[in-house]
ZAMARGU-4260 file (C-alpha; in steps of 0.2 Angstrom, whole numbers, plus 5000, padded with zeros to 4 digits):
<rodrens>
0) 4693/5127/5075 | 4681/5135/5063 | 4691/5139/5047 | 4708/5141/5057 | 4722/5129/5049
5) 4725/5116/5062 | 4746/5118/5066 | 4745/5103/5079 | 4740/5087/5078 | 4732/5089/5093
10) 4720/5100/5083 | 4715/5086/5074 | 4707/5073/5085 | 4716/5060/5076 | 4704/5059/5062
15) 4715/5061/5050 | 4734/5057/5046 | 4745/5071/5046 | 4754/5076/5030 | 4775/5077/5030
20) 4783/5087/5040 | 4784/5102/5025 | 4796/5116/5034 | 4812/5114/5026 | 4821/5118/5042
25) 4809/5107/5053 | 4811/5091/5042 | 4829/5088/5047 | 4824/5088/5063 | 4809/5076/5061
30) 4809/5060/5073 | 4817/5046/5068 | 4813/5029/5071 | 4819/5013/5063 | 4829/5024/5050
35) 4813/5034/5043 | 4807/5048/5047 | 4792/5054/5055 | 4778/5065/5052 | 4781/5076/5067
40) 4794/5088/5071 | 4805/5088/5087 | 4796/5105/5094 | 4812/5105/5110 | 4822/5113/5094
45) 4809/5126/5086 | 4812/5142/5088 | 4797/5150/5085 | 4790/5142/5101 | 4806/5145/5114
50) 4795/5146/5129 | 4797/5128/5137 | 4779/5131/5144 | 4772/5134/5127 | 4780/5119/5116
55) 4767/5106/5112 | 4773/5089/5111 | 4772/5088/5092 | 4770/5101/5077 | 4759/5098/5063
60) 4764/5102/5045 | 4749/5103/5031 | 4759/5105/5018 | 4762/5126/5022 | 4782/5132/5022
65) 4782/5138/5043 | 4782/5158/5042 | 4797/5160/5054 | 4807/5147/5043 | 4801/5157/5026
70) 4814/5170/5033 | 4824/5159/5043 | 4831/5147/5029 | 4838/5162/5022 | 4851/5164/5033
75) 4863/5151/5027 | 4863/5160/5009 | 4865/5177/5019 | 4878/5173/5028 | 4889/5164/5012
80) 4884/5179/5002 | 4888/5191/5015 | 4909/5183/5014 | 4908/5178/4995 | 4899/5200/4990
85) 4910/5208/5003 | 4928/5197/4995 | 4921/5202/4977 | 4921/5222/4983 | 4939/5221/4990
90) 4948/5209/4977 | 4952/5223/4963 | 4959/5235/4976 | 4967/5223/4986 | 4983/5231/4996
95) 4980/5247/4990 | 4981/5262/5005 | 4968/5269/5014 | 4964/5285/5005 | 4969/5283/4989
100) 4953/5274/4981 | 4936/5274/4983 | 4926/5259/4980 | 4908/5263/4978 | 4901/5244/4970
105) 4906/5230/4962 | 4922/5232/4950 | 4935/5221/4944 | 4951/5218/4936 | 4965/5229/4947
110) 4975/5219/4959 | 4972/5202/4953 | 4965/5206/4936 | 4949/5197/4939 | 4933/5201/4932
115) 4919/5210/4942 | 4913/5198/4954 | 4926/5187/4956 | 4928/5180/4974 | 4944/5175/4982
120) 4951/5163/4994 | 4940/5169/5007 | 4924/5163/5000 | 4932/5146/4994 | 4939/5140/5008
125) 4923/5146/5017 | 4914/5137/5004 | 4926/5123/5007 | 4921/5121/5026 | 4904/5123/5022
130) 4904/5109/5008 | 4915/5095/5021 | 4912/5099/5038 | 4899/5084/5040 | 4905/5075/5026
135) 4910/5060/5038 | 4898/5059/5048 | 4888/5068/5065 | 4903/5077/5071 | 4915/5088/5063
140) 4930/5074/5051 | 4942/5085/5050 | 4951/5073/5037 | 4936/5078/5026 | 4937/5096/5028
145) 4957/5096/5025 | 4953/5084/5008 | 4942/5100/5004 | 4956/5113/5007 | 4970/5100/4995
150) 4955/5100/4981 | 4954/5120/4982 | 4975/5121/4982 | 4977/5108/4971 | 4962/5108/4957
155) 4954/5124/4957 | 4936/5117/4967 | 4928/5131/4974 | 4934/5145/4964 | 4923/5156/4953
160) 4935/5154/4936 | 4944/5137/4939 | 4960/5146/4946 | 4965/5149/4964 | 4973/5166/4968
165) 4980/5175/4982 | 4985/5162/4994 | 4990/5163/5011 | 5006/5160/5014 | 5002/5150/5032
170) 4987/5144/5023 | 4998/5136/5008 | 5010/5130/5019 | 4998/5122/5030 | 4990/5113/5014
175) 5007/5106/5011 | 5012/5099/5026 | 4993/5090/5024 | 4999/5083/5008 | 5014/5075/5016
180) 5001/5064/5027 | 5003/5078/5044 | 4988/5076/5053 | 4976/5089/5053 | 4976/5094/5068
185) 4993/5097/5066 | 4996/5104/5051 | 4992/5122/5056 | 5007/5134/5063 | 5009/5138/5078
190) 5022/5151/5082 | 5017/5172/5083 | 5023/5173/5066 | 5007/5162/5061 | 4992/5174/5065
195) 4986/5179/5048 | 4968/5179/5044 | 4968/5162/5035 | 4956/5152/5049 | 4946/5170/5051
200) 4941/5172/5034 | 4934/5153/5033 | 4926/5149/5049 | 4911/5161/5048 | 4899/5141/5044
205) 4901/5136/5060 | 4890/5148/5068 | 4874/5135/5059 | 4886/5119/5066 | 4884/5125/5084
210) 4865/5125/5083 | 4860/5116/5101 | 4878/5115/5106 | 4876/5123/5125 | 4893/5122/5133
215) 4902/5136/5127 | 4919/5125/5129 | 4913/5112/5118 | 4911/5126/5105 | 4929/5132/5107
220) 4935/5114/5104 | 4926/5114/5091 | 4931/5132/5084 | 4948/5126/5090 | 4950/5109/5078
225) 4944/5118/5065 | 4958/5134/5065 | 4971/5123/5067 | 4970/5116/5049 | 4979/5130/5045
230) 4982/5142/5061 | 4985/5133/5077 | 4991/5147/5087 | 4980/5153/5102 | 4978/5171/5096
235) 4972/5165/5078 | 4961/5151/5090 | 4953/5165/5099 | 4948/5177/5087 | 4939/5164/5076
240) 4928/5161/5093 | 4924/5178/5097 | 4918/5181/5080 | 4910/5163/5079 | 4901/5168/5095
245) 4897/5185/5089 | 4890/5174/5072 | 4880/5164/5081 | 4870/5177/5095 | 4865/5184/5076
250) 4860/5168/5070 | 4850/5169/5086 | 4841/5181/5080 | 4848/5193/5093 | 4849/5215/5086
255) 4868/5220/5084 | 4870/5229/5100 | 4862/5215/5111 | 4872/5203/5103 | 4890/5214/5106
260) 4882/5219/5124 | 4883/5199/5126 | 4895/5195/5118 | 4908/5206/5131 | 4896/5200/5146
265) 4900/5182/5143 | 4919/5185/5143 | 4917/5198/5157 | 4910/5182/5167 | 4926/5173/5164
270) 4932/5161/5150 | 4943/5148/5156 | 4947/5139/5144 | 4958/5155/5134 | 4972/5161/5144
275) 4971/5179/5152 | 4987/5185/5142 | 4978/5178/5125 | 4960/5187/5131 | 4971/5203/5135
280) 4977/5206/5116 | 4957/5208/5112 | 4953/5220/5125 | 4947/5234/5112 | 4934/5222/5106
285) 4929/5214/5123 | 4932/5226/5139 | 4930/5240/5128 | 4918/5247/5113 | 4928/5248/5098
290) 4913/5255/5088 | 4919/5272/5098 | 4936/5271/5090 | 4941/5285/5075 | 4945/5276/5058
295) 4965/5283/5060 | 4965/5270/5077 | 4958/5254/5065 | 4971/5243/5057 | 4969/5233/5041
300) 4982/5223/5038 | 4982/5202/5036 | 4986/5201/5058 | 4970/5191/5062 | 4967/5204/5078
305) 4968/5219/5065 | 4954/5210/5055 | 4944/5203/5067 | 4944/5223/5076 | 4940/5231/5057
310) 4927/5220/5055 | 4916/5223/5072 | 4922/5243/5070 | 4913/5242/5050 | 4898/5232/5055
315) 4895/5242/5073 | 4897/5256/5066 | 4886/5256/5049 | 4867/5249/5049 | 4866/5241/5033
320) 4876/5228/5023 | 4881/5242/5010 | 4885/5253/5020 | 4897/5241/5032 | 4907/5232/5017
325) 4910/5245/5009 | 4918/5254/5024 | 4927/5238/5029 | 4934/5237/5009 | 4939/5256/5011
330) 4950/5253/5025 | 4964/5247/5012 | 4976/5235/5011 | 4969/5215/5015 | 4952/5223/5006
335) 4942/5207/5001 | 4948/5196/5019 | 4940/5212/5028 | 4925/5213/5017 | 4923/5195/5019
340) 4923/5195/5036 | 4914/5210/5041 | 4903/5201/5026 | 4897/5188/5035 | 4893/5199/5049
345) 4882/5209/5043 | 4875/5197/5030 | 4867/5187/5046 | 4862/5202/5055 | 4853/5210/5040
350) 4848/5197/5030 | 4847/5193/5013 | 4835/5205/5007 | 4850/5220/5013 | 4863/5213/5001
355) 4859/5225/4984 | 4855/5213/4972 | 4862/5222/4959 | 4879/5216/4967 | 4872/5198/4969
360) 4868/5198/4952 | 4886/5203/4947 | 4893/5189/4959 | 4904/5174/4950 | 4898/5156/4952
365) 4882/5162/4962 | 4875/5146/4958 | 4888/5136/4967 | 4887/5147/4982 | 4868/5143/4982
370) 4869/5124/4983 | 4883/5123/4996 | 4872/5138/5007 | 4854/5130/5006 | 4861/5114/5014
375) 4868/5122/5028 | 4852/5120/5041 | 4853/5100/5038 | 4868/5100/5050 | 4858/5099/5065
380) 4848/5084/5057 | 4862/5073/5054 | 4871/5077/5069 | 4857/5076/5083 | 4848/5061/5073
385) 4852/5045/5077
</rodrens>
């Protein structure tokens, strides 16, 4: 091996013990046996070796970060940051009109008074999810995550100043009916009427949840229980997996265009479980390119098919973070929910190193948003180990 750092413990001959798995990412996914955990990573799950022919058996740590994961691990915080920087840009101009601002960085006070770098209900009931999803166990508790929706209504958890603002009014009404004991997966609405962008704006951490999960039906169900907290209604349903799958093709790893030319091939192929007429109302996005769209043709409003079709135009047709939230929060009128969600988009695709710093620096609470964010890779741990 000459001076090479062994990687594998196969590299060693067995003359000496390995040291604890040290990867950050890798050590939840560590073997486990009698309830502790093992020295050597489960290799089926890394990335860095996906060629099934290449996998050893067992990777050795000596005490050195992995270099795919020094990148890698990031992504959690890119993604949180992307919603929480891209909600800050559009909270002071919130329902303004297209056309008569400009926001060219962070600013505060305007619509909701709020100082610069004040985030919304966007990022806290993101945070929320993020913060509950696992909190009862290896699979989604949805009890837990509507506890953490009542503790953001009723107490101010997960805001940036201790008060909740601009609140949905299906999302508020949703919380209520929870409060009366209706059971969460029943609590959400479910007429036409009840497509706001409420579930959108929030579900953007499930994208890390569906790590390993390969039957794209068992991540609708998932996507599915989730909405229906607070939006139940199949057209609400369906637009948070389209933009969950869209997440997670980017968490992959795969370039913008790749993961949108896949994104419509995998619908092209057939998705059985959503209905053709509910499939039919995302046509620009799916049988179409809606990066080929003028501005004056892309609405942005609170209907959760307006946002979800502003946030794929801002992020396919910009190639930086900058650049895409601040066109999605230029649009006008639901501001910080489109620069949340085109937020989240481009934060995964670009990084964390492409959100300005200046504008992180400014961001409310940053701290919290750190400690919920960094956890987010542990999800696979606790739900594949046993």
């Amino acid at each position: 091996m000459g001076n090479k750092r062994p990687r594998w413990e196969s590299e060693l001959f067995a003359s000496q013990c390995p040291n604890p798995v040290s990867c950050r990412t890798c050590q939840f996914r560590a073997a486990i046996f009698n309830g502790m955990q093992l020295d050597n990573a489960d290799t089926a799950h890394c990335e860095v070796f996906e060629d099934p022919e290449s996998k050893p058996n067992d990777v050795y740590f000596d005490g050195a970060e992995c270099e795919f994961y020094e990148k890698a691990d990031d992504r959690p915080l890119a993604l949180i940051l992307g919603v929480a920087v891209g909600d800050a840009l559009g909270v002071p101009v919130e329902f303004k009109k297209r056309g008569t601002f400009r926001v060219t960085g962070m600013q505060g006070y305007g619509t909701h008074n709020q100082p610069p770098g004040t985030w919304s209900d966007d990022t806290s009931l993101t945070l929320a999810l993020a913060d509950n999803l696992l909190a009862g166990g290896d699979t989604p508790d949805l009890e837990c995550i509507a506890w953490g929706l009542t503790q953001w209504y009723d107490n101010a958890a997960y805001t940036p100043h201790g008060k909740v603002f601009d609140v949905g009014n299906a999302t508020a009404e949703a919380i209520k009916r929870l409060k009366k004991g209706v059971a969460p997966e029943k609590a959400g609405g479910t007429g036409e009427r009840d497509n706001g962008n409420g579930s959108l704006m929030r579900i953007a951490p499930l994208a890390f949840y569906m790590f390993g999960i390969r039957e794209a039906e068992e991540r609708f169900r998932i996507v599915r229980d989730v909405s229906s907290l607070t939006h139940a209604h199949e057209w609400s349903v369906a637009a948070c997996y389209i933009y969950v799958e869209m997440l997670n093709k980017l968490r992959m790893g795969r370039k913008k265009q790749a993961a949108y030319a896949e994104l419509r091939d995998d619908f092209a192929r057939g998705v059985p479980f959503i209905s053709k007429e509910t499939l039919s109302k995302f046509c620009r996005i799916l049988e179409n390119d809606i990066s080929t769209l003028p501005e004056e043709d892309i609405r942005s409003g609170g209907f959760v098919i307006d946002t979800l079709e502003a946030a794929f135009w801002c992020f396919l047709t910009t190639d930086n973070y900058k650049d895409a939230v601040l066109k999605a929060v230029n649009l006008g009128d639901d501001t910080d929910t489109t620069g949340a969600v085109t937020g989240a988009l481009a934060g995964l695709a670009y990084g964390l190193d492409a959100i300005p710093q200046e504008w992180r620096e400014q961001l409310a609470a940053y701290d919290e948003i750190r400690r919920i964010a960094v956890a987010m890779p542990r999800w696979d741990y606790f739900r594949t180990a046993s």
